[in-house]
BABA-389312 format. One line per 10 residues: number of its first residue (from 1); their letters; for each residue y, z, x of N, C-alpha, C, CB. Coordinates in nm, 4 decimals. Glycine has a CB too. Layout:
BEGIN
NUM) A) Y:Z:X:Y:Z:X:Y:Z:X:Y:Z:X  ...
***
This chain:
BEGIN
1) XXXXXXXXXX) -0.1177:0.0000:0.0828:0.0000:0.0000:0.0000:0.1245:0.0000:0.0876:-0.0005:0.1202:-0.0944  0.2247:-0.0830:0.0419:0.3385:-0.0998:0.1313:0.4781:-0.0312:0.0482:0.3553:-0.2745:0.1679  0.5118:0.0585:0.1900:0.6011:0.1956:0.1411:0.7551:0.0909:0.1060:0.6264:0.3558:0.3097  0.8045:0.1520:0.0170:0.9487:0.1387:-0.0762:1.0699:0.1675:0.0615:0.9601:0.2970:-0.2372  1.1471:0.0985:0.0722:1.2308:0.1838:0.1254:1.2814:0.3137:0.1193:1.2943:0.1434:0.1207  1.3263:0.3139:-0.0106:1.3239:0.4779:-0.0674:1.2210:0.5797:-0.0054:1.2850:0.4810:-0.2301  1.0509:0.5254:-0.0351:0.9871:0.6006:0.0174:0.9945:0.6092:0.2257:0.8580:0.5590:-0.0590  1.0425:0.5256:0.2577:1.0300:0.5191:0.3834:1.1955:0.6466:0.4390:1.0290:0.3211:0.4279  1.2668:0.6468:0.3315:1.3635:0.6767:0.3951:1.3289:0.8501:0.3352:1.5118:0.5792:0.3598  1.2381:0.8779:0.2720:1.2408:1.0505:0.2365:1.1418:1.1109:0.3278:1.1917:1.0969:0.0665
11) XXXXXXXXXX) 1.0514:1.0052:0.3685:0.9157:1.0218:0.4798:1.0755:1.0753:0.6080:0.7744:0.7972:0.5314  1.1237:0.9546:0.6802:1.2093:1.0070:0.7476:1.2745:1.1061:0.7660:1.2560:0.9669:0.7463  1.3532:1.1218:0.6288:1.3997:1.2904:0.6204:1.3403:1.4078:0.6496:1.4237:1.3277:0.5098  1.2744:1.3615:0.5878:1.1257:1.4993:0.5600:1.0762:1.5198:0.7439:0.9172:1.3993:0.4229  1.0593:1.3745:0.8223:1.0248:1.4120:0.9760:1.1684:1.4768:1.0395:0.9717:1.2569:1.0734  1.2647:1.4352:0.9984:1.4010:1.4768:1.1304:1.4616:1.6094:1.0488:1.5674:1.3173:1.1590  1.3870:1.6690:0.9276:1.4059:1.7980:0.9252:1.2687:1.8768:0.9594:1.4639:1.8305:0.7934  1.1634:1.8290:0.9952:1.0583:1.9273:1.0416:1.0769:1.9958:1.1428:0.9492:1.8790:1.0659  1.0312:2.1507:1.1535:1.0453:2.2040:1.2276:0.9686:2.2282:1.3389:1.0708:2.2635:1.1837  0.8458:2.1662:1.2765:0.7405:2.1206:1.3885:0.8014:2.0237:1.4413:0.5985:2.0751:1.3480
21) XXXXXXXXXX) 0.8442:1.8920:1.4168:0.8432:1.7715:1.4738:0.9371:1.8311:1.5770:0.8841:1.6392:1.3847  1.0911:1.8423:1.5167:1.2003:1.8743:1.5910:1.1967:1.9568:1.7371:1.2728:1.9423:1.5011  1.0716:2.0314:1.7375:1.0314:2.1133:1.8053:0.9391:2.0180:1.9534:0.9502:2.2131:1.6975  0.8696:1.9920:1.9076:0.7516:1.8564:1.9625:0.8495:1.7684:2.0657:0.6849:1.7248:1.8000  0.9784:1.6816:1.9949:1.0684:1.6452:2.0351:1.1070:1.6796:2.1350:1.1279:1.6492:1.9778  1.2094:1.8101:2.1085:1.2762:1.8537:2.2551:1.1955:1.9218:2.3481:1.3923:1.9468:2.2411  1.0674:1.9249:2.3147:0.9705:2.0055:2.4595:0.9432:1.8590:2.5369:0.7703:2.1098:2.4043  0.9172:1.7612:2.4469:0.8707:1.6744:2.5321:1.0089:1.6098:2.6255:0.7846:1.5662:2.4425  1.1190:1.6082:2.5477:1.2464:1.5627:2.6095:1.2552:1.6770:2.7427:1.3904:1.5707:2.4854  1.2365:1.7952:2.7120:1.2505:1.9001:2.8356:1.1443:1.8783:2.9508:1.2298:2.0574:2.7803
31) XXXXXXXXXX) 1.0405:1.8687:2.8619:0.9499:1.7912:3.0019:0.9920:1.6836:3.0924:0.8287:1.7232:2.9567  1.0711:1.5541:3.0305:1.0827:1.4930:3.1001:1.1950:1.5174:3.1562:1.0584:1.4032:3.0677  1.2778:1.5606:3.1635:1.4257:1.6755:3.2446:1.3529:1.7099:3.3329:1.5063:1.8327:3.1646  1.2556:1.7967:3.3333:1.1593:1.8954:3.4505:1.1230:1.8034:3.5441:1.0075:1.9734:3.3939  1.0353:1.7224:3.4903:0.9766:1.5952:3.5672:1.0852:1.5231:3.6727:0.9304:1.4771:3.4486  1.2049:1.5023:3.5816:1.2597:1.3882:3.6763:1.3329:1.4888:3.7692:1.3686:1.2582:3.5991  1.3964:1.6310:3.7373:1.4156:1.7000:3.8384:1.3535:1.6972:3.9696:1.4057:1.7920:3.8003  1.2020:1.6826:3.9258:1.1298:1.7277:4.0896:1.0816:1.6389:4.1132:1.0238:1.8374:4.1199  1.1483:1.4963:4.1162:1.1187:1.3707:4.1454:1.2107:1.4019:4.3365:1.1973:1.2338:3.9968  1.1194:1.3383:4.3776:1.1965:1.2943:4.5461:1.2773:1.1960:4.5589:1.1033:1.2490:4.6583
41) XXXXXXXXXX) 1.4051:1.1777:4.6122:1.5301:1.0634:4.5879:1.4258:0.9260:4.6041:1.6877:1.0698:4.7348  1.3375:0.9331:4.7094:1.3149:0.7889:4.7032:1.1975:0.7503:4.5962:1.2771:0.7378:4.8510  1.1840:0.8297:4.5451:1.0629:0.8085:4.4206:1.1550:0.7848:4.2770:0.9437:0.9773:4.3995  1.2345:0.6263:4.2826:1.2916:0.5796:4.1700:1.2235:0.5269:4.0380:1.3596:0.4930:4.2136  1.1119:0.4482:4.1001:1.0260:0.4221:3.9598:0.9620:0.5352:3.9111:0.9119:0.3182:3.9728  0.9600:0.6549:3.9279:0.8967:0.7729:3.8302:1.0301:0.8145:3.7959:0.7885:0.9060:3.9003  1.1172:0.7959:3.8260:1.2161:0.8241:3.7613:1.2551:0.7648:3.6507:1.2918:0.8230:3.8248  1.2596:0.5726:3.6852:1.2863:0.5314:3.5467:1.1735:0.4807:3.4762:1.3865:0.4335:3.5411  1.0920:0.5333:3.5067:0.9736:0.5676:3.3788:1.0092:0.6548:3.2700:0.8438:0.6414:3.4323  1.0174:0.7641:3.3162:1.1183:0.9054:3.2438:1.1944:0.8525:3.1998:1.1931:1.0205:3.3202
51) XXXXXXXXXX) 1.3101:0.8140:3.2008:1.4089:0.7286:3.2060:1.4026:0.6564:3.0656:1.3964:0.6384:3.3295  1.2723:0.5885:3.0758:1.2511:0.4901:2.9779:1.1405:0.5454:2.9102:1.2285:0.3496:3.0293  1.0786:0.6987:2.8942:1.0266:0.7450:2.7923:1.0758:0.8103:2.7421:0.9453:0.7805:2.7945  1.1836:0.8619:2.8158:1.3558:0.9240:2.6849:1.4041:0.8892:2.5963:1.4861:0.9261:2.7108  1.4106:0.7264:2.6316:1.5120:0.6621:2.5577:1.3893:0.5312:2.5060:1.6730:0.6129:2.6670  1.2560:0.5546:2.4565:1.1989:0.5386:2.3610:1.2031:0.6455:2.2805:1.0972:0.5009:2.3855  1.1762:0.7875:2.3305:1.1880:0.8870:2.2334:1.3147:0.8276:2.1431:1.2122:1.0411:2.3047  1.4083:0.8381:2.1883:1.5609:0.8477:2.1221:1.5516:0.7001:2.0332:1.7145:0.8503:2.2634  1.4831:0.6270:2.0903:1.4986:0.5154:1.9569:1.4205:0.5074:1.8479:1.4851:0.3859:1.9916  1.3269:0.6250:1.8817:1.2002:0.6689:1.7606:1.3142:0.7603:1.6578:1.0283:0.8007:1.8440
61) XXXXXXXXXX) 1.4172:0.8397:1.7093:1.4564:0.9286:1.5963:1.5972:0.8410:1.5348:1.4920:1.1052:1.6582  1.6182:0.7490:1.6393:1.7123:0.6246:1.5809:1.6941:0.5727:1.4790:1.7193:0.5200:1.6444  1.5341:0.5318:1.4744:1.5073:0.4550:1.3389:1.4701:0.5081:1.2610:1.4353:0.3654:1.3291  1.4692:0.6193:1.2594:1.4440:0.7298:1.1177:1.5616:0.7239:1.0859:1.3915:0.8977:1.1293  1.6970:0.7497:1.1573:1.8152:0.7584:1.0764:1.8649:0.6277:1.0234:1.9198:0.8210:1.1517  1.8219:0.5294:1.0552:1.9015:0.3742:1.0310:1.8037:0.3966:0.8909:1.8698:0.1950:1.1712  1.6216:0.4136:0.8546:1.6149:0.4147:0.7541:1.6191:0.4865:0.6444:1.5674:0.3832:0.7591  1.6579:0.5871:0.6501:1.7818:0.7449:0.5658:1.9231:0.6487:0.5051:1.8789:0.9121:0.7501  1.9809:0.6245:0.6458:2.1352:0.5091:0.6638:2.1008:0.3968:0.5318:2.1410:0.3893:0.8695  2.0084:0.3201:0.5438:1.9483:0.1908:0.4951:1.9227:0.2412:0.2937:1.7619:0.1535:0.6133
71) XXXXXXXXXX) 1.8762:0.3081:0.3527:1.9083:0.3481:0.1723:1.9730:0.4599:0.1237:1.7854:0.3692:0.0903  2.0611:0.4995:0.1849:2.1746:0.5390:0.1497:2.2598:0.4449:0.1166:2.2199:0.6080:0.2295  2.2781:0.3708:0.2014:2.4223:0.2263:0.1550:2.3290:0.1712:0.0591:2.4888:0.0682:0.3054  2.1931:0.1464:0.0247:2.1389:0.0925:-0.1091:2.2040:0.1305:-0.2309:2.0050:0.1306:-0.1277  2.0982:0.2493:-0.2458:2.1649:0.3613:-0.3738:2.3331:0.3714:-0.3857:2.1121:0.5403:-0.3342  2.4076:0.3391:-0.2974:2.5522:0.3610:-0.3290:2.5586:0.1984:-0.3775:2.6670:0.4217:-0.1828  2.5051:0.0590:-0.2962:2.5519:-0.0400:-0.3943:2.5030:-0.0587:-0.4997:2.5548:-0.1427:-0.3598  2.3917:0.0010:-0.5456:2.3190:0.0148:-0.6637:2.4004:0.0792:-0.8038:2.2005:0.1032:-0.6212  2.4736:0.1697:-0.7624:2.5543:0.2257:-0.8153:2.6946:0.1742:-0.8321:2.5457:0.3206:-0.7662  2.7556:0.1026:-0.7398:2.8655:0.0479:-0.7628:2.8568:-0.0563:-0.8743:2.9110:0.0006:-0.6462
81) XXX) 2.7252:-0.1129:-0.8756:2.6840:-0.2836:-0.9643:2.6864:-0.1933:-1.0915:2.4862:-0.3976:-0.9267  2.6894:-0.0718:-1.0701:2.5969:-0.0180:-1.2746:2.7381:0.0231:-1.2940:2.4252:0.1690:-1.3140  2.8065:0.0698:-1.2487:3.0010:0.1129:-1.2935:3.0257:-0.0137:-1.3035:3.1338:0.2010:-1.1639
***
């Protein structure tokens, strides 16, 4: 079965207010802080590995908000067409 936007955008909510998830999140973000701390200057590719498993994290909680965002501006033009 293929989820509604609506439904895709309360699934979202429901993850970027968990307190598990939210939690899961910044340990793993702190891990990789730790990690790249005790990286050696000339050890750059473990760095932007880290680097670039940060900022996949960060585009995982990106697209939870674009689809929250995404039907939010729905329901408001939905509403403008019925006034």
């Amino acid at each position: 079965m293929s989820l509604t936007k609506e439904m895709k955008a309360r699934r979202a909510k429901e993850l970027l207010e968990d307190d598990v998830f939210l939690e899961a999140v910044a340990q793993v973000k702190e891990g990789l802080v730790e990690q790249w701390s005790q990286t050696k200057p000339s050890d750059t590719e473990t760095r932007e590995n880290l680097y670039y498993r940060d900022r996949g994290l960060d585009e995982i909680l990106t697209q939870l908000r674009i689809l929250i965002y995404d039907w939010n501006v729905q329901k408001q033009r939905k509403n403008k067409t019925r006034t």
